[in-house]
FIDOTI-272217 format. One line per 5 residues: number of its first residue (from 0); their letters; for each residue x, y, z of C-alpha. Coordinates in nm, 2 decimals. Layout:
BEGIN
NUM = A = X:Y:Z ~ ...
end
This chain:
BEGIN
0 = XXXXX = -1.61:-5.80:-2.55 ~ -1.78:-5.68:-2.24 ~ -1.48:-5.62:-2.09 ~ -1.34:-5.35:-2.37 ~ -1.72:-5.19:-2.37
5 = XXXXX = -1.66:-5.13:-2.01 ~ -1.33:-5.00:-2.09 ~ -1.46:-4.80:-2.31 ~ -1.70:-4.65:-2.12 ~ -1.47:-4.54:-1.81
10 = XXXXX = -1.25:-4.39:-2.10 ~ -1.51:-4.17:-2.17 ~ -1.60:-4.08:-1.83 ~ -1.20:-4.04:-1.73 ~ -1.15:-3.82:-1.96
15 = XXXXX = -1.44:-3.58:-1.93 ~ -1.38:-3.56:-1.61 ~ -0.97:-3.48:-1.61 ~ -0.97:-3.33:-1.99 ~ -0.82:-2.95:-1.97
20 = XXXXX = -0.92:-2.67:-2.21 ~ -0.57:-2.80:-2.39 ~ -0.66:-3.07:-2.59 ~ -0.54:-3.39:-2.53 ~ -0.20:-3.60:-2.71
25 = XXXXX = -0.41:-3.76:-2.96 ~ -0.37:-4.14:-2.96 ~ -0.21:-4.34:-3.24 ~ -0.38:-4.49:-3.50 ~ -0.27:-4.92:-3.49
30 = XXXXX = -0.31:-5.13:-3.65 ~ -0.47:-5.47:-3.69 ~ -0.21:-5.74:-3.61 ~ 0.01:-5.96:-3.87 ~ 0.20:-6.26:-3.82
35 = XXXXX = 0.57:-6.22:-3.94 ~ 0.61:-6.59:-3.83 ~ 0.46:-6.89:-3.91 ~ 0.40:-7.26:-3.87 ~ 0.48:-7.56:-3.86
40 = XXXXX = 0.71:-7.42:-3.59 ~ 0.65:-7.21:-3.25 ~ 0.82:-6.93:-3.24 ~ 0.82:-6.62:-2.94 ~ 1.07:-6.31:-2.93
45 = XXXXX = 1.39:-6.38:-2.84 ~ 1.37:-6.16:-2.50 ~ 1.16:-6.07:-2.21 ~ 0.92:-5.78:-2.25 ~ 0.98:-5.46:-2.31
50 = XXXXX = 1.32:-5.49:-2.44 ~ 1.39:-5.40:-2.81 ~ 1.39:-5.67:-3.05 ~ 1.45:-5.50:-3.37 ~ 1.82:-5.43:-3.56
55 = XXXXX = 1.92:-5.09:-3.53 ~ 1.81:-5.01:-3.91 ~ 1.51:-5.18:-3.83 ~ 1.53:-5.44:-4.04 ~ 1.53:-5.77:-3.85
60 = XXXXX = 1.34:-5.89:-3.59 ~ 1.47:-6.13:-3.32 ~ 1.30:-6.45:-3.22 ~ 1.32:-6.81:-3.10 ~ 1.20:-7.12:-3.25
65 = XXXXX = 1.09:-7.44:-3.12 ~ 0.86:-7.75:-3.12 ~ 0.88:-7.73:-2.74 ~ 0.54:-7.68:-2.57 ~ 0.32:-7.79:-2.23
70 = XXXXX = 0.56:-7.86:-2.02 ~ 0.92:-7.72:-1.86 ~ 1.24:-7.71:-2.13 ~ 1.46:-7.97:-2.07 ~ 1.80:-7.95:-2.00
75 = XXXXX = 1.88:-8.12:-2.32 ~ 1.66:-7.89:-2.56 ~ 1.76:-7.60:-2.74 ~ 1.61:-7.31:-2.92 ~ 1.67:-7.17:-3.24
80 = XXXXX = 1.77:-6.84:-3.24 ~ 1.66:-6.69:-3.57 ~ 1.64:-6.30:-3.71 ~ 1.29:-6.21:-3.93 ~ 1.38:-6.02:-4.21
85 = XXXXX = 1.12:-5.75:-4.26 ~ 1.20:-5.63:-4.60 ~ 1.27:-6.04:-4.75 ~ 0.91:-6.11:-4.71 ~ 0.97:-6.20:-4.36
90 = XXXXX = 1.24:-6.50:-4.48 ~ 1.33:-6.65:-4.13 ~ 1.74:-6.68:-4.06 ~ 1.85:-6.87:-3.80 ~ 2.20:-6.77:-3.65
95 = XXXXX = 2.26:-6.97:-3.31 ~ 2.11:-7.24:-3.09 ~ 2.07:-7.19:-2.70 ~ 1.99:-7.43:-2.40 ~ 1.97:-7.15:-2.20
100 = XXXXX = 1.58:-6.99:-2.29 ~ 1.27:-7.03:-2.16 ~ 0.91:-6.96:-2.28 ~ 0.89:-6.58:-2.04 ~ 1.23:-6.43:-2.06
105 = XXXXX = 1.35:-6.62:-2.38 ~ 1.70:-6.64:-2.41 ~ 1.75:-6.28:-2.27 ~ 1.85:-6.19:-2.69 ~ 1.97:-5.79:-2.70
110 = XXXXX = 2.12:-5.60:-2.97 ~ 2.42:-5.42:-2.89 ~ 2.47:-5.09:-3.10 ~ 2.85:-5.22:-3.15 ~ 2.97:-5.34:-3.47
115 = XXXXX = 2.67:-5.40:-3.73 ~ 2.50:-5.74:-3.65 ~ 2.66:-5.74:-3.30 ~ 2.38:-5.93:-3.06 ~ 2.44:-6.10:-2.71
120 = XXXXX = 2.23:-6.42:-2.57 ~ 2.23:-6.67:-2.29 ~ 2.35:-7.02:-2.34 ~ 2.51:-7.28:-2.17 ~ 2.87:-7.39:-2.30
125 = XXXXX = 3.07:-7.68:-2.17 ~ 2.81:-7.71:-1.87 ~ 2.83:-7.34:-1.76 ~ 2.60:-7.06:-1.79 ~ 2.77:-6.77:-2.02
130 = XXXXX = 2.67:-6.50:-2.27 ~ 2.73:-6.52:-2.59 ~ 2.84:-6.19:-2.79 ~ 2.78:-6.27:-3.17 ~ 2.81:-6.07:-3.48
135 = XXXXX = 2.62:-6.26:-3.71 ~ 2.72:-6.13:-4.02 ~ 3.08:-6.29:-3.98 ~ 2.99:-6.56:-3.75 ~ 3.28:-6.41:-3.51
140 = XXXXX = 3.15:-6.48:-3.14 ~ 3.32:-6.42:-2.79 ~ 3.18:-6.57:-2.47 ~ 3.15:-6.39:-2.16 ~ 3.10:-6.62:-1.83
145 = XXXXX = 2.79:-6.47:-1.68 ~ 2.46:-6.50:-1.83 ~ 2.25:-6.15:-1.86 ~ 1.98:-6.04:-1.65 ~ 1.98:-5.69:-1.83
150 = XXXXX = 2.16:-5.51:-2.07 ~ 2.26:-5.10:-2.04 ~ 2.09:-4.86:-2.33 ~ 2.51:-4.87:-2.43 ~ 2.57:-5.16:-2.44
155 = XXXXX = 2.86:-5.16:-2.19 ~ 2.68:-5.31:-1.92 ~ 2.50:-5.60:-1.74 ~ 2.35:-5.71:-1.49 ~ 2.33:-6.14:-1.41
160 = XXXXX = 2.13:-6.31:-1.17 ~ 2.17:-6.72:-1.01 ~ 1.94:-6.85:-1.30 ~ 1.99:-7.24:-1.19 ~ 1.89:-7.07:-0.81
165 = XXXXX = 1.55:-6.95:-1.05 ~ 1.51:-7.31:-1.16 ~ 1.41:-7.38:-0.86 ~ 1.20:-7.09:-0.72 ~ 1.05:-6.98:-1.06
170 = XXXXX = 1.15:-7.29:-1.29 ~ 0.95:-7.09:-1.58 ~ 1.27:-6.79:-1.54 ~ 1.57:-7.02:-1.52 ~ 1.74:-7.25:-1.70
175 = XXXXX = 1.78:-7.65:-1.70 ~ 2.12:-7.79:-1.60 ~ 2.35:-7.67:-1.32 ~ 2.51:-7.40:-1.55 ~ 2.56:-7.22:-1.19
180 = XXXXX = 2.58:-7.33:-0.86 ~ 2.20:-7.28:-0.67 ~ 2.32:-7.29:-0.35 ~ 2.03:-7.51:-0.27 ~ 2.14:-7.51:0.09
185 = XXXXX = 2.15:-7.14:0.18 ~ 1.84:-6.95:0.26 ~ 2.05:-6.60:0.25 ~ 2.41:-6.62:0.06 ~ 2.65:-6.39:0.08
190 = XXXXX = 2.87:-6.47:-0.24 ~ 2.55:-6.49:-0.52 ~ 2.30:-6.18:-0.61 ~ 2.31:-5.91:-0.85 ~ 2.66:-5.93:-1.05
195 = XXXXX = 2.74:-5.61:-1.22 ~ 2.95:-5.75:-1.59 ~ 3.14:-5.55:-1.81 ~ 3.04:-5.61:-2.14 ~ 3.35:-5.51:-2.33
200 = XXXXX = 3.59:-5.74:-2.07 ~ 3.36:-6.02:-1.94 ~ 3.48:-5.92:-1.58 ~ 3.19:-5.92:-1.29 ~ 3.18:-5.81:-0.96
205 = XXXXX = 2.89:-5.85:-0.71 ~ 2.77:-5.57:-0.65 ~ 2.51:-5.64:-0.36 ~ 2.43:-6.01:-0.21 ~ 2.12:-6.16:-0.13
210 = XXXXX = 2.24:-6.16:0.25 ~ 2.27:-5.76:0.24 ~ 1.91:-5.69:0.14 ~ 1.80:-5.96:0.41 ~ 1.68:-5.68:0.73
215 = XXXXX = 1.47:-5.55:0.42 ~ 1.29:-5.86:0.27 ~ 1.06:-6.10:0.42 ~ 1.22:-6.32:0.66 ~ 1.24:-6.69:0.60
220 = XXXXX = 1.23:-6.91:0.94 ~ 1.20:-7.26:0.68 ~ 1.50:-7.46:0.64 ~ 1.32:-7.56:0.30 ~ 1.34:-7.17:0.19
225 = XXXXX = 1.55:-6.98:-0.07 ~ 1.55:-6.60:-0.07 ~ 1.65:-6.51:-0.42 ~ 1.69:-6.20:-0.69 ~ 1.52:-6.13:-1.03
230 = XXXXX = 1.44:-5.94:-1.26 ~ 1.64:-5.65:-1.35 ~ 1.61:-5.37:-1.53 ~ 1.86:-5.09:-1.58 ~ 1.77:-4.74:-1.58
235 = XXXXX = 1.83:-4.52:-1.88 ~ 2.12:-4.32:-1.78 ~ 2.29:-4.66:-1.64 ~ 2.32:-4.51:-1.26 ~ 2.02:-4.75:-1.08
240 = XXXXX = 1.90:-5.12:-1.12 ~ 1.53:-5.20:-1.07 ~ 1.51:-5.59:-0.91 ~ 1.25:-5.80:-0.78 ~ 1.38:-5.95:-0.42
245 = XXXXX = 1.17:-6.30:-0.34 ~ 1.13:-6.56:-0.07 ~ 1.00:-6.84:-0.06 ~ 0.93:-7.06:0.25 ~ 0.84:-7.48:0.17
250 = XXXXX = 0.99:-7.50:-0.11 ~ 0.96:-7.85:-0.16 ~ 0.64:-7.91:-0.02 ~ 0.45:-7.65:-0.30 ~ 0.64:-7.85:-0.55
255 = XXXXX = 0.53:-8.17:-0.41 ~ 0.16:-8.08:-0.41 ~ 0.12:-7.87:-0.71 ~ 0.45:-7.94:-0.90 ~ 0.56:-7.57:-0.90
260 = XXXXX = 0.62:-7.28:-0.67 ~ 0.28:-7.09:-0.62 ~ 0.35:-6.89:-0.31 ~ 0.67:-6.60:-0.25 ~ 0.69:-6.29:-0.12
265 = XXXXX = 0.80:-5.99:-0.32 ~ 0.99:-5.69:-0.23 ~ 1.09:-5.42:-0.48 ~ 1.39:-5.25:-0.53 ~ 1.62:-4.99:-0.68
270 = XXXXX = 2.02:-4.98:-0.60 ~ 2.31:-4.77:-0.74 ~ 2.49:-4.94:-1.03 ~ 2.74:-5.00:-0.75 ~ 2.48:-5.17:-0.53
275 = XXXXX = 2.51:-4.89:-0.26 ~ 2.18:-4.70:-0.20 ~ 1.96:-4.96:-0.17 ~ 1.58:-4.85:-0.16 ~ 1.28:-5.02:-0.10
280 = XXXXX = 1.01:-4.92:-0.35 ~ 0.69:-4.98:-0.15 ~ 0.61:-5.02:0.24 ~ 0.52:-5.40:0.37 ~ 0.29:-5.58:0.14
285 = XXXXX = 0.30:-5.37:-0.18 ~ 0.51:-5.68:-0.33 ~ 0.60:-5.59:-0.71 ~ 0.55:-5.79:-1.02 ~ 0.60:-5.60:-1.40
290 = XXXXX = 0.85:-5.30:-1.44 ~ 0.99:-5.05:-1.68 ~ 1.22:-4.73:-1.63 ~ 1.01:-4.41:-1.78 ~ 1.31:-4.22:-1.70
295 = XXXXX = 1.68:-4.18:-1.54 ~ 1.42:-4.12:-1.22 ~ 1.09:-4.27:-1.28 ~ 0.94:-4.64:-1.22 ~ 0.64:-4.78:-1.32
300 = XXXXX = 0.59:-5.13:-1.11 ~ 0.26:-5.36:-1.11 ~ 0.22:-5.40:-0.72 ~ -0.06:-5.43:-0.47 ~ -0.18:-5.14:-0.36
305 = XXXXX = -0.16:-5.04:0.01 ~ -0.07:-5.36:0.07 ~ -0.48:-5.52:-0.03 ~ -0.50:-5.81:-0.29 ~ -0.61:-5.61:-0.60
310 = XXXXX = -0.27:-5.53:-0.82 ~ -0.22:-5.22:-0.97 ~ -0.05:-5.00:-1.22 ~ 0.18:-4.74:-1.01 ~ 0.44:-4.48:-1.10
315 = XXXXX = 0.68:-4.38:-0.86 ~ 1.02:-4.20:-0.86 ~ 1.34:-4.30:-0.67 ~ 1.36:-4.08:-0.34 ~ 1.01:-4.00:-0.35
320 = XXXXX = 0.89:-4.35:-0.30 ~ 0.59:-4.25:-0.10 ~ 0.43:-4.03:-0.38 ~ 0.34:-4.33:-0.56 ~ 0.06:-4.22:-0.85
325 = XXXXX = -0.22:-4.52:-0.90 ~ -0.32:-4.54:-1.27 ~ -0.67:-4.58:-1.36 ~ -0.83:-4.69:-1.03 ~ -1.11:-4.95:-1.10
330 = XXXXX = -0.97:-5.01:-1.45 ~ -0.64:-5.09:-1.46 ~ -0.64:-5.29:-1.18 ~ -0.48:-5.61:-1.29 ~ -0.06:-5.73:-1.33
335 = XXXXX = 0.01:-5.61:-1.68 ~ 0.31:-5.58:-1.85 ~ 0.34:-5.24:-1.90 ~ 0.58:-5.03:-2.13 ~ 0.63:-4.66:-2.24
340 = XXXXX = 0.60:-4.54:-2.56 ~ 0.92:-4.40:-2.69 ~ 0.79:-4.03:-2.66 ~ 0.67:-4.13:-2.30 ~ 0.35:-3.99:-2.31
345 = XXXXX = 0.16:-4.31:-2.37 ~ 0.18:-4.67:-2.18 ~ 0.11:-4.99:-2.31 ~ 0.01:-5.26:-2.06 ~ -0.15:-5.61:-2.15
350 = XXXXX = -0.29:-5.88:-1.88 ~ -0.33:-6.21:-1.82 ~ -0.62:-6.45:-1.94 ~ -0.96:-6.40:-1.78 ~ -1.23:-6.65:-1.74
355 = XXXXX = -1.33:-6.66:-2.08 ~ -0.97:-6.74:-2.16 ~ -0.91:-6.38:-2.32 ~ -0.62:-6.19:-2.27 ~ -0.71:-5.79:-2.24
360 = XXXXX = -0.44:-5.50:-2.38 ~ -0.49:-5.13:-2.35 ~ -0.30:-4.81:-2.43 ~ -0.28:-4.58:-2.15 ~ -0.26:-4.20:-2.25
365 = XXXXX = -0.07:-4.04:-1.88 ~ -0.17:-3.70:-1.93 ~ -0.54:-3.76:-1.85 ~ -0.48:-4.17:-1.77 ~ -0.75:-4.19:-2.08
370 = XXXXX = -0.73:-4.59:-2.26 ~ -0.73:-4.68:-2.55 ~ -0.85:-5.07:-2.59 ~ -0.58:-5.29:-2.82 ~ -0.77:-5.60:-2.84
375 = XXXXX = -0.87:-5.91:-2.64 ~ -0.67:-6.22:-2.78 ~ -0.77:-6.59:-2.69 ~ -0.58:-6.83:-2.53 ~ -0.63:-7.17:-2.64
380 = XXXXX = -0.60:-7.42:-2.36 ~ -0.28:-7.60:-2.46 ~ -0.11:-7.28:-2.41 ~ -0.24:-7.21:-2.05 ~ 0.01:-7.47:-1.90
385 = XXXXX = 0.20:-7.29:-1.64 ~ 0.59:-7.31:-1.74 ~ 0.48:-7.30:-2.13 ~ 0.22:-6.99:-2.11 ~ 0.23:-6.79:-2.38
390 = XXXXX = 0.19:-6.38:-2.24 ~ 0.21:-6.11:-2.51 ~ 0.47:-5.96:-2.37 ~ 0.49:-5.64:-2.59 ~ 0.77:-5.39:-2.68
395 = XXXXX = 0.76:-5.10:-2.90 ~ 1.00:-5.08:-3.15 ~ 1.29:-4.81:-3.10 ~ 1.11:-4.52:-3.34 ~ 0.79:-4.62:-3.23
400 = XXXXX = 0.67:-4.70:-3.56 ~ 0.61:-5.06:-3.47 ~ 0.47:-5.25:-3.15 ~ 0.51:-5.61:-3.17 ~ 0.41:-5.89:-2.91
405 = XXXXX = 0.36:-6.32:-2.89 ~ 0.00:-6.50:-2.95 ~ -0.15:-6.78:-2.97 ~ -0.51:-6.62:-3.10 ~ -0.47:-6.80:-3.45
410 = XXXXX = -0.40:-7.15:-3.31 ~ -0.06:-7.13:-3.27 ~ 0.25:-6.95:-3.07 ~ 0.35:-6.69:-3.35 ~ 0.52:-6.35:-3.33
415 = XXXXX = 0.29:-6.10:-3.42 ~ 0.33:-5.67:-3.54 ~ 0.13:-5.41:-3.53 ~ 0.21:-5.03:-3.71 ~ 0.20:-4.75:-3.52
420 = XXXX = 0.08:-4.42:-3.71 ~ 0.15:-4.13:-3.45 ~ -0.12:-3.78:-3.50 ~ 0.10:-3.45:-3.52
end
């Protein structure tokens, strides 16, 4: 509570000093939250944050379900993918099962404005990695042999990434079973990175290896080390990928003495949907962490700024890396994951846990970088582990009328909504 007084208080302040004689974008009136899952179950949204997770008529909601929970998914385990149905009194309807999902990214669920009821998800079929494009209305499925990293606004496209390579590195962002081939025993591959896939074919091409971005990332000199990519985001107008380029050096010795990775080095980057034009986002030591396109041009990235230990909200645009804008000095310093509002003019961002075990979420307004406080939602222990954490991971639905998220605040991991009323 002291935390949002604060934050309060700096709004205040902010905006008294940066307010013009215009007056400001109102903020949105929101809503207290409500649960549109329940027990005796888990359940989470079916995709990372920030990507849409409701039907394009905005009926259904997409989510997972499982009894999984302190500890990594086992290769053996699968998820229930299900669809909430908002106007059934939130009747749950379950339409696939996945191995491939995990308790951050999910099982990387996306609508595709196709045929009505036409969705793609990660799973792994007979022992490989794929995607799986379903209409679930007829049941009629068709399985494309790379799993998705990303998906463009169309549909068309996607990006895929080594996810059993992640199982290793980040064993909270990949998948259990050798689906794909991790290439345990090379530091910088030149056959596995980001793979550009045609939705509509199920052909892939790599587009740009891990061994071409390697005069640009942090060099590995341990035998033991793995230089790997990540996530992916594609920009609007499907011209430029955002990714996250990591290395990590003892790979086997962090797992040995704290049973996961805890130490990589980040670069961020943005490349042509080609993989030409490849362009660092920050100088040495900004690193890189949460992400979202705010236009065909514009990135916002969590990173450290000026390469200190304090992470921070910045917005940036491709060619113009250097004029990078730092969002609410002093107040939103922390690694959020942080998403636009579909007019653009306001950003939501949510952190992790603090000592109290509260997880802090604010609305950012950018005209005057004025904050509106969302809430602080408790984290009960048993949901702290560190492959099994439960973030909020929000995403606004696609009219902005809605802005859903994950909690645990009421005991249990549940999806949870919140309405948006927007102030002409």
């Amino acid at each position: 509570m002291k935390q949002i007084c604060f934050l309060l208080v700096s709004l205040l302040m902010a905006t008294a000093c940066k307010q013009s004689s215009d007056s400001p974008t109102p903020f949105p009136k929101v809503s207290e939250p409500y649960a549109i899952t329940s027990g005796p179950h888990d359940h989470l949204f079916a995709s990372y944050f920030g990507i849409n997770s409701w039907s394009p008529d905005g009926r259904y909601v997409s989510v997972l379900e499982t009894d999984v929970n302190g500890r990594l998914v086992a290769e053996d385990e699968q998820a229930v993918i299900a669809l909430v149905d908002l106007q059934d009194n939130n009747k749950l309807i379950p339409i696939a099962k996945t191995y491939c999902w995990n308790f951050q990214e999910a099982a990387m669920f996306h609508w595709l404005p196709w045929e009505d009821g036409t969705c793609i998800y990660n799973d792994r079929r007979d022992g490989k990695f794929v995607s799986v494009i379903l209409n679930w209305h007829t049941g009629e499925e068709r399985i494309v042999p790379y799993p998705i990293s990303a998906v463009s606004r169309d549909g068309e496209w996607a990006v895929s990434v080594n996810y059993a390579r992640l199982r290793l590195t980040r064993p909270d962002y990949g998948y259990a079973g050798l689906g794909q081939d991790p290439k345990r025993d090379v530091v910088w591959p030149e056959d596995e990175g980001l793979w550009l896939v045609n939705l509509r074919t199920g052909e892939g091409k790599l587009i740009l290896s891990i061994a071409q971005a390697q005069n640009q990332m942090t060099s590995i000199n341990d035998s033991q080390g793995l230089a790997y990519f990540c996530h992916t985001i594609i920009s609007p107008n499907a011209k430029r990928i955002f990714f996250l380029a990591r290395t990590v050096e003892d790979l086997d010795q962090q797992v040995a003495e704290r049973g996961h990775v805890f130490r990589w080095e980040t670069t961020s980057f943005t490349c042509n949907a080609d993989g030409t034009d490849l362009r660092r986002c920050y100088p040495d030591g900004w690193a890189g962490s949460h992400f979202n396109w705010y236009d065909d041009e514009t990135l916002a990235v969590t990173a450290k700024w000026n390469a200190g230990n304090q992470w921070s909200h910045t917005i940036f645009k491709v060619g113009q890396e250097k004029q990078v804008r730092h969002l609410g000095p002093g107040i939103l310093d922390w690694d959020g994951h942080l998403i636009f509002s579909p007019d653009g003019k306001f950003l939501s961002t949510d952190g992790y846990w603090d000592k109290n075990g509260n997880r802090t979420w604010v609305m950012v307004r950018l005209e005057d970088e004025a904050i509106l406080p969302l809430g602080a939602f408790f984290v009960p222990e048993k949901y702290r582990e560190q492959y099994s954490r439960c973030d909020l991971h929000p995403r606004f639905r696609l009219d902005g009328t809605q802005i859903g998220f994950n909690s645990v605040h009421e005991g249990s991991r549940q999806v949870y909504l919140r309405d948006i009323g927007w102030v002409k």
